[in-house]
C-alpha positions in Angstrom: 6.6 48.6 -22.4 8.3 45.3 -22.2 11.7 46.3 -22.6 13.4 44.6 -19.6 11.6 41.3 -20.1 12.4 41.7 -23.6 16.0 41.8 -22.7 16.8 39.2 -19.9 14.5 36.7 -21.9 16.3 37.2 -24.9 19.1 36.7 -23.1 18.0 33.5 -21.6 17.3 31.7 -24.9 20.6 32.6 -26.0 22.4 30.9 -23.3 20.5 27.8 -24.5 21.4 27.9 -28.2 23.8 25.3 -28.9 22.2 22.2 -26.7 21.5 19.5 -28.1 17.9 19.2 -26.6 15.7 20.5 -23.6 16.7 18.4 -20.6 15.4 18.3 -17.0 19.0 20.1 -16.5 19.3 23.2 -19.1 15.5 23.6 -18.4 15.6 24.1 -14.4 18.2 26.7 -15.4 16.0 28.4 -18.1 13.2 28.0 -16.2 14.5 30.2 -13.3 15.4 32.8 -15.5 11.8 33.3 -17.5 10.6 33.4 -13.3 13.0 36.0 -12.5 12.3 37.5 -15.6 8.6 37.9 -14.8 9.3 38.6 -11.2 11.4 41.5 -12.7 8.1 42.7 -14.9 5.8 42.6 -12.0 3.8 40.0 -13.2 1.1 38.7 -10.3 3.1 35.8 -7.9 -0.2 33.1 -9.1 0.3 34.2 -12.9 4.2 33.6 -12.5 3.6 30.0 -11.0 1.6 28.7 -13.2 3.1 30.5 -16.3 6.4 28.7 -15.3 4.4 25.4 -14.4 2.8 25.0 -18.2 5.8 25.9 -19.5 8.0 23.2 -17.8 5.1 20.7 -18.9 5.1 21.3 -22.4 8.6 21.8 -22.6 9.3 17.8 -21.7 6.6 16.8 -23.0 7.2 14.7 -26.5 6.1 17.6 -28.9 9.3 19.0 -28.7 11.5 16.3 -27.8 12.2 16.1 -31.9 13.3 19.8 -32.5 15.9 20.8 -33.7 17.2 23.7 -31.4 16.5 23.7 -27.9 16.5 27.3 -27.5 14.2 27.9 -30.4 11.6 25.1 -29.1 11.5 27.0 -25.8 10.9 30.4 -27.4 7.7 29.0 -29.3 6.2 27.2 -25.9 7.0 30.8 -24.2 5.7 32.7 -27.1 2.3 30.4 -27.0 2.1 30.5 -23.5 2.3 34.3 -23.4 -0.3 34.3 -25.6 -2.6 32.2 -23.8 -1.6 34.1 -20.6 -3.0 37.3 -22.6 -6.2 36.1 -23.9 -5.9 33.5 -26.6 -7.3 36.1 -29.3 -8.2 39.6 -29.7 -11.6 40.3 -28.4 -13.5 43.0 -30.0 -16.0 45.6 -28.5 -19.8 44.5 -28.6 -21.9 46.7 -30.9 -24.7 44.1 -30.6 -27.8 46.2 -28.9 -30.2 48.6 -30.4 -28.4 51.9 -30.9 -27.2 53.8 -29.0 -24.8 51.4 -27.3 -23.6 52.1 -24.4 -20.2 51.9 -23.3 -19.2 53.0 -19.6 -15.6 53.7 -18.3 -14.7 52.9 -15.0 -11.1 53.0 -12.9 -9.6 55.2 -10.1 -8.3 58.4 -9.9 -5.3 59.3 -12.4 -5.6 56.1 -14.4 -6.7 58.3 -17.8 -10.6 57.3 -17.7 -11.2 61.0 -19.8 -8.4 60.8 -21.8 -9.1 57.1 -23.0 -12.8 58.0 -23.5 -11.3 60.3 -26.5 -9.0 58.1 -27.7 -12.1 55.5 -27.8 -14.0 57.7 -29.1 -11.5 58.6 -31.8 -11.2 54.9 -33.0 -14.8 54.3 -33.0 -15.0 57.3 -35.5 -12.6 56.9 -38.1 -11.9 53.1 -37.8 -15.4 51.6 -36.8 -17.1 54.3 -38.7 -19.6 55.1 -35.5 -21.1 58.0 -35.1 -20.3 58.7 -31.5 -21.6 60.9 -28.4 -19.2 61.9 -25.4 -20.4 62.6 -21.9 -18.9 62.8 -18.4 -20.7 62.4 -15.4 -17.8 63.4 -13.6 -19.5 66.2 -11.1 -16.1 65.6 -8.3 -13.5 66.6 -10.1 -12.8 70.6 -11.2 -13.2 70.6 -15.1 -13.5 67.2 -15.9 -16.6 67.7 -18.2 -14.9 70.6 -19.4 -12.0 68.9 -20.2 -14.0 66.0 -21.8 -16.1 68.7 -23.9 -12.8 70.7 -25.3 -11.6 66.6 -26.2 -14.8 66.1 -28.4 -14.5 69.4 -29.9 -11.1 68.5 -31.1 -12.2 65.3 -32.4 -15.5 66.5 -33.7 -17.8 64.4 -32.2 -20.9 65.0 -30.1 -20.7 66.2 -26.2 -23.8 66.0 -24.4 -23.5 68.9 -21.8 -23.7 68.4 -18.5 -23.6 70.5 -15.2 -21.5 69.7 -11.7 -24.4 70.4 -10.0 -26.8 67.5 -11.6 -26.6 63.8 -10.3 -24.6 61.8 -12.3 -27.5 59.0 -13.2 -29.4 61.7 -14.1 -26.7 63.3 -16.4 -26.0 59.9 -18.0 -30.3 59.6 -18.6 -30.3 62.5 -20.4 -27.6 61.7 -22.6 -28.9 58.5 -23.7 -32.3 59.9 -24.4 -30.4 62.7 -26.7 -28.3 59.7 -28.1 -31.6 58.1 -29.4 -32.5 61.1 -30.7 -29.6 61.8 -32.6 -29.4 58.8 -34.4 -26.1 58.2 -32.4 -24.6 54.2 -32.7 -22.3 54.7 -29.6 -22.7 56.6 -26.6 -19.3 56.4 -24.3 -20.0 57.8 -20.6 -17.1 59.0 -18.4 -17.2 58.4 -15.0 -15.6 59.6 -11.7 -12.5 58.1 -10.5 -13.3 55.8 -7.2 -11.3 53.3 -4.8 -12.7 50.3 -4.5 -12.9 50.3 -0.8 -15.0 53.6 -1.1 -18.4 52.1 -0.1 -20.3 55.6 -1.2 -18.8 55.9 -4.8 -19.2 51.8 -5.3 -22.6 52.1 -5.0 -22.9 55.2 -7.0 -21.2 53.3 -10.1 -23.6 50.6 -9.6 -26.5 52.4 -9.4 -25.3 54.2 -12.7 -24.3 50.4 -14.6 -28.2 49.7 -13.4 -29.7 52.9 -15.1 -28.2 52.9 -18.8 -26.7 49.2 -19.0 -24.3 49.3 -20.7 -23.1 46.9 -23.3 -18.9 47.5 -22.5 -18.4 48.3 -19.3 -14.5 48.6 -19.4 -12.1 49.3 -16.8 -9.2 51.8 -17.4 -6.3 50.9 -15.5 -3.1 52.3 -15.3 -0.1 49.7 -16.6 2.5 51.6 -14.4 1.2 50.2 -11.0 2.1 46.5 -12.1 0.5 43.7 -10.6 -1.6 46.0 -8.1 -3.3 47.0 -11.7 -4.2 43.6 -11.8 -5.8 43.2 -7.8 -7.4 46.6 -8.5 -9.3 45.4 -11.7 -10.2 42.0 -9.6 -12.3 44.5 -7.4 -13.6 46.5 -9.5 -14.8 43.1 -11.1 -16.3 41.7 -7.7 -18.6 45.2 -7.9 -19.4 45.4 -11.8 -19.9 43.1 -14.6 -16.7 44.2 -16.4 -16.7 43.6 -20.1 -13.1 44.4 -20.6 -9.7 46.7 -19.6 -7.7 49.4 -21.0 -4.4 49.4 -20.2 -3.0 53.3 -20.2 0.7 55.0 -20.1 2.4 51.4 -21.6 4.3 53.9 -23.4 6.1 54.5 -19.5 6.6 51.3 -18.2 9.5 49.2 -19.0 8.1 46.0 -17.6 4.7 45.6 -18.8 3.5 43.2 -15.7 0.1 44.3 -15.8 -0.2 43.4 -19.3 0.3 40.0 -18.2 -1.3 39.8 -15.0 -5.1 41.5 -15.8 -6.9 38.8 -18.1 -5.3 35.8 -15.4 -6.8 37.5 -12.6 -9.7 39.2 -13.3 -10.8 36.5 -16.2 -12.0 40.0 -18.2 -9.9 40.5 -21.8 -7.5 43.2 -22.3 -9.3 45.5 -25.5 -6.8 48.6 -26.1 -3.7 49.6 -24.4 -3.1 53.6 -24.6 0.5 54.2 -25.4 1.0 58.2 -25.1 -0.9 61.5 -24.7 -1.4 62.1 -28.0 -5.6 61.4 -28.9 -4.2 58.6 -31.7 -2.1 56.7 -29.0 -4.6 54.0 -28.6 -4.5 50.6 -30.3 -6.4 47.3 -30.5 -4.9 44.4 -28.3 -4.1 41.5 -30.0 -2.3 39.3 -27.6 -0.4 37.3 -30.5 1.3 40.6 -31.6 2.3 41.2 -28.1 3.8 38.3 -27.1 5.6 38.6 -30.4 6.8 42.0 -28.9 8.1 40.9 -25.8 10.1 37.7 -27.1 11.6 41.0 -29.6 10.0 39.5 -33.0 8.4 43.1 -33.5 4.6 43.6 -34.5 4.7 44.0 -38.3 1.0 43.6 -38.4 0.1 46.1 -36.1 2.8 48.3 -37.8 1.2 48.3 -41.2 -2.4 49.3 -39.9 -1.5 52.4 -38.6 0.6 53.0 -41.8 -2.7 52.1 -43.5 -4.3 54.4 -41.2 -2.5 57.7 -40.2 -0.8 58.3 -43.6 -2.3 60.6 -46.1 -2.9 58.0 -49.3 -3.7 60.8 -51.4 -0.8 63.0 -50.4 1.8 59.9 -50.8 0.4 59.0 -54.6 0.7 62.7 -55.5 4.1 62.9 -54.5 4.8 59.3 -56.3 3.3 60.5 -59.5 5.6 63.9 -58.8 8.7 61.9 -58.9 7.7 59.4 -61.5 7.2 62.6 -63.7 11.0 63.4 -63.3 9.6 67.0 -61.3 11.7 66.4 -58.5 11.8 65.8 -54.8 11.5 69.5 -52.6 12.0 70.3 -49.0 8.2 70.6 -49.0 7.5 67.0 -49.4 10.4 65.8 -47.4 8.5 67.7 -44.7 5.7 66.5 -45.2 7.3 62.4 -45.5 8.5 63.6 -41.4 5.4 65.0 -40.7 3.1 61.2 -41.3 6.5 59.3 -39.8 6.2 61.7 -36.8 2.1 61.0 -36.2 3.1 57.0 -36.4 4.9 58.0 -33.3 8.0 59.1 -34.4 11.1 56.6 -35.0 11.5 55.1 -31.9 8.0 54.4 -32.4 7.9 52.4 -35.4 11.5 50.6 -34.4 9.3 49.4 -31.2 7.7 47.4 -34.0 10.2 46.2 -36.0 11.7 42.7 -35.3 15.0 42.2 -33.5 15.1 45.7 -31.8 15.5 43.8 -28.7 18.4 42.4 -29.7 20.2 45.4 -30.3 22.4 46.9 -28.0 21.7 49.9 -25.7 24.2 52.3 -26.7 22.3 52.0 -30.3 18.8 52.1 -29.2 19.9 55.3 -26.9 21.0 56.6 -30.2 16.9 56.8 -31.6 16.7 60.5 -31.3 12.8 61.6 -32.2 13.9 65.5 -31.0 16.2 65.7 -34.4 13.1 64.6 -36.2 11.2 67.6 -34.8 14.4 70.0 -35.4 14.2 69.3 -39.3 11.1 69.8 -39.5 11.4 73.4 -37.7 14.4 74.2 -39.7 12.2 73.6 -43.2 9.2 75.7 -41.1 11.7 78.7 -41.3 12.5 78.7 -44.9 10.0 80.3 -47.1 8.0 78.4 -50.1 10.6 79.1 -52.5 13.3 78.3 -50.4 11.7 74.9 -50.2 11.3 74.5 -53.8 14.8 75.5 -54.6 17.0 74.7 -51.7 20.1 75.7 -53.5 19.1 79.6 -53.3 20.0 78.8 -49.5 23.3 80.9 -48.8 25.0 83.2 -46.4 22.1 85.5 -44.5 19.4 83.3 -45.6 20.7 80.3 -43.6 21.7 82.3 -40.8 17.4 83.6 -41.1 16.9 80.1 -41.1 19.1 79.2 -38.4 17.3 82.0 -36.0 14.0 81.1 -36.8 13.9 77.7 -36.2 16.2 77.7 -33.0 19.0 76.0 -34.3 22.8 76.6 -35.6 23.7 77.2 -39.2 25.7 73.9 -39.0 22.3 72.6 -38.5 20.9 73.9 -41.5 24.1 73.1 -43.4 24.0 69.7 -42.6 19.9 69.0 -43.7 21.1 70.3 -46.6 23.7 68.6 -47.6 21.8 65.4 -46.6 18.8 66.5 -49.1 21.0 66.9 -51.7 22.1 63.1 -51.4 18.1 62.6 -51.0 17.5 64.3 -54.3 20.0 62.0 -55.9 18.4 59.1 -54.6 15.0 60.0 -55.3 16.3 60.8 -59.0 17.0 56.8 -59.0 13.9 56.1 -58.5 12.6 57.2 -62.1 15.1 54.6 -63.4 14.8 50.9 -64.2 16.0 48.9 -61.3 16.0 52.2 -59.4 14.0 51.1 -56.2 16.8 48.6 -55.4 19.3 51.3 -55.3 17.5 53.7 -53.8 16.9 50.9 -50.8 20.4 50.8 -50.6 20.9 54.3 -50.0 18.1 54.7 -47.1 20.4 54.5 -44.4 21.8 57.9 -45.6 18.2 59.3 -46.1 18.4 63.4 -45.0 16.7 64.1 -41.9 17.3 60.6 -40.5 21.5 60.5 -39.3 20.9 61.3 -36.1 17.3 60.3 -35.4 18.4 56.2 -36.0 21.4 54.7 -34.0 24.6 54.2 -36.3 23.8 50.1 -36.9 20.9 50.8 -38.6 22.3 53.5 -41.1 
């Protein structure tokens, strides 16, 4: 998300490097660009005009008459503005009731209500430490509570089981009663998808929000309809007391309007943005961090939390004290190295993150290829344990074995091995004083990872 308004903003601020200072002049010019930029994204029309409007303000005004670079003033006034636009500051979920609390999904058809109730669901577990109940009152669609039930199996948390032919404020009754009785913190209720125009299904939603109120009643809104995300929200608003939004499928929209457009509009925070099908894809909204993504400064922070998070701690000392023991880096733990890179979202993933990615130029960014990722790690799949442990017994039939198995050519399987063998080198470096500097130097060579980063980067 962002990309494009990454881009021609960027762009924007670097026609104004070199000016002395903002004028009337170089601003009017400026200024038309960050519009068209926004117009571009899909922003709302009333978000764009006064966006631009507190902008131009602050960018006369005499707090930045004394700086240094023009261009760099107006990338902090945009920055801040984007941030204010946004929110301010990240606001969290409300745990605040006696237990169970209650947190109901709303939104229309196809915006990811069941899919985000996981993914909640999943965050309340294993970051907030909640013990957490699942249940879908979803008796319109075929298979929605099944679907919801197989989701809570995978994640191991309670389902409260419900039938298609029961009401759904009866369904969501029984579930909180079983939620008390459980000793359950958070009970998260999925709910059918609904227009707002659809008198019949507005009412049914209220009637629900009036039976188990709820303490987050957060609507899921899909970020690829732009700024009709935005009016949609508004309504749904007008008809509930919304507590907050979840902004799904960022990961496939290039302009990120509604991301800009929902908290001006509806006055209701933005509190996770979903950013793929996986059931880990979902991740806190903190405003700051995203306007620092759009203006291309990257989200370190944001970055280091799911390291923090998805990587196996234990599995990463173990192989540390491996190599500091002089035992020696195998094909086994370079697997396993792809494996935790890949459930951070891959490469491309973790560049999205990474300051100045904006900046570079598409031919390299094209270049981020997550598919070669997934081929090593099919290519190690088809060797056995030993083979792992002692690549160098890897010659003639065994490779072309290899090669079949894994669906690839034995050029393939020449080339990860040659690659691990500079690895192993540098890994070898890393047992020696002063090694970690030169094994920094030699990352850009790293086996596995020609291919999967564009060539400025290696």
């Amino acid at each position: 998300m962002f990309e494009n308004l990454t881009e021609r903003l960027t762009r924007t601020f670097k026609n104004l490097s070199g000016q002395g200072r903002l004028t009337e002049e170089n601003m009017q010019q400026a200024l038309r660009e960050v519009r068209l930029s926004l117009l571009e994204a899909d922003v709302a029309l009333p978000v764009i005009k006064e966006f631009i409007e507190q902008v131009k303000q602050k960018a006369l005004g005499q707090e930045v008459m004394t700086s240094l670079k023009p261009d760099q003033a107006l990338v902090k006034i945009v920055h801040d503005e984007l941030i204010q636009v946004m929110g301010a500051e990240r606001v969290d979920l409300n745990f605040k009731t006696q237990p169970p609390a209650v947190f109901l999904l709303a939104g229309l058809q196809g915006s990811g209500k069941t899919t985000s109730a996981a993914k909640l669901a999943r965050y309340l577990k294993e970051t907030e430490k909640k013990k957490v109940m699942l249940v879908s009152v979803d008796v319109y669609r075929p298979a929605a509570i099944q679907q919801l039930q197989l989701l809570a199996q995978e994640l191991d948390v309670i389902f409260f089981p419900a039938d298609a032919s029961e009401q759904p404020i009866a369904i969501a009754r029984k579930a909180v009663d079983s939620a008390k009785k459980q000793f359950v913190d958070v009970l998260i209720i999925d709910t059918a998808g609904r227009l707002h125009v659809d008198v019949d299904m507005m009412a049914e939603i209220k009637a629900l929000h009036l039976a188990v109120a709820p303490v987050e009643t957060l609507f899921v809104v899909d970020s690829m309809t732009g700024q009709d995300a935005a009016n949609t929200a508004q309504a749904f608003n007008q008809a509930l007391p919304l507590t907050g939004v979840i902004l799904t499928k960022t990961d496939g929209d290039a302009r990120g309007g509604a991301a800009l457009s929902v908290r001006h509009i509806t006055g209701q925070p933005i509190k996770f943005m979903g950013s793929g099908e996986k059931i880990d894809a979902l991740e806190p909204f903190h405003p700051e961090r995203v306007a620092s993504r759009i203006l291309g400064m990257g989200d370190i922070l944001t970055l280091i939390e799911e390291v923090q998070r998805k990587t196996d701690k234990d599995a990463s000392e173990k192989l540390a004290k491996k190599i500091k023991k002089g035992k020696g880096f195998d094909l086994e733990d370079f697997k396993q190295q792809l494996v935790q890179m890949n459930s951070m979202g891959g490469i491309s993933g973790m560049m999205s993150k990474l300051p100045g990615m904006g900046q570079l130029p598409k031919k390299a960014v094209g270049q981020v290829n997550d598919k070669a990722l997934a081929q090593t790690v099919a290519i190690i799949n088809s060797m056995t344990m030993k083979e792992r442990r002692i690549p160098k017994i890897i010659v003639g039939s065994r490779k072309k074995r290899i090669a079949l198995g894994s669906g690839t050519q034995i050029q393939d399987v020449n080339r990860l091995l040659k690659q691990f063998t500079q690895m192993q080198k540098m890994m070898k470096k890393f047992t020696k004083p002063g090694g970690i500097k030169q094994m920094m130097r030699g990352v850009g060579g790293m086996a596995g990872l020609k291919g999967m980063l564009p060539d400025d980067l290696n």
